[in-house]
N, C-alpha and C positions, 0 to 999 in steps of 0.2 A: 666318540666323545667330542669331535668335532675343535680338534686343537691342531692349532697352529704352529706350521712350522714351516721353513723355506722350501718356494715351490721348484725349488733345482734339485731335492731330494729324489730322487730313484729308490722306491721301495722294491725289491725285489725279495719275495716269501720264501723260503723253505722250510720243509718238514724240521730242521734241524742244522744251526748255526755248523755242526760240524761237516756239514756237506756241501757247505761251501768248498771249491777248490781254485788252488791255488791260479791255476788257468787263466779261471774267472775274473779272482784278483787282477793279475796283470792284464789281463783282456779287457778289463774296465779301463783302466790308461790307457791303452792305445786306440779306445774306440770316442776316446773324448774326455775324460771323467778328470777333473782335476784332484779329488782325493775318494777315501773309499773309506767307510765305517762297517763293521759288519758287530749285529748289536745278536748278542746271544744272552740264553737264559743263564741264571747266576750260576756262579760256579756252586758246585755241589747240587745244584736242584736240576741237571739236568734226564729230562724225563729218559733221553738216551744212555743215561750213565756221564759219557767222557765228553760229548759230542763237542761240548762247548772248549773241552782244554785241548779239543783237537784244531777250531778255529781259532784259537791263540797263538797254539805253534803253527800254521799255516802264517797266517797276519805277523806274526813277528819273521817268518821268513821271506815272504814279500816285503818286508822292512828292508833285511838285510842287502834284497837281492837289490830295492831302489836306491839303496846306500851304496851298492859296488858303482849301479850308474851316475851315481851323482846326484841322484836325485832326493829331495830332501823325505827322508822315512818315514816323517810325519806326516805325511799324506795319506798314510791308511794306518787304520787304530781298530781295535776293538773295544766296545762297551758291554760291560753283563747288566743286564738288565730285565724286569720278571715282565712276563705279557700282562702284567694287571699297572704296570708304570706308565701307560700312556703319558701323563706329563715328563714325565724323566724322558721317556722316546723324543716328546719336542724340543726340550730344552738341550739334547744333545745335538739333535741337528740342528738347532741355533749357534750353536757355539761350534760346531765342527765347520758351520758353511763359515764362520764369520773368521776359523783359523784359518782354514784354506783361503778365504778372502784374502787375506793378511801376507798369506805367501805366494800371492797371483797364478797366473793361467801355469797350468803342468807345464814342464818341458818334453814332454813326452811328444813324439807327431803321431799327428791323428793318423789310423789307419785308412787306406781307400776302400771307394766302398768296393768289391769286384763283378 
């Protein structure tokens, strides 16, 4: 569809929003990412069953865990959203870069490379 959306976005695919892991979440801060959205199919319609209310509880528990450090939990969100929304995909990563704009560079240190 050829829509626009901030070129700082990092798309990265899975079979399935629930197989995101938590790791990953926090792996993305430390390797630079100042916030993290992970956009899953709506709830109820997911073709895995759960998979989506499992990247929920995942995301709200990287919430909690950036809240022990201080860090603000708003940083990473999930959005449901169906693969035929292309416009809602751009319109989120507009608004998501322009929150994180709002709350500047993570506090997180970058990881070296090894």
């Amino acid at each position: 569809m050829r829509l626009q959306y901030p070129t700082n976005i990092r798309v990265i695919q899975l079979p399935c929003s629930g197989r995101v892991d938590i790791l990953h979440l926090l792996r993305a801060f430390e390797d630079g990412a100042d916030g993290v959205y992970v956009a899953g199919c709506m709830e109820g319609d997911c073709h895995f069953l759960t998979g989506n209310f499992k990247a929920r509880r995942k995301v709200n528990y990287v919430k909690k865990i950036l809240e022990a450090l201080g860090i603000e939990p708003e940083r990473i969100e999930m959005f449901n959203m169906s693969s035929a929304e292309g416009p809602r995909f751009a319109q989120v990563a507009r608004e998501f870069t322009e929150t994180i704009r709002g709350m500047g560079p993570s506090p997180v240190p970058k990881a070296k490379a090894a």
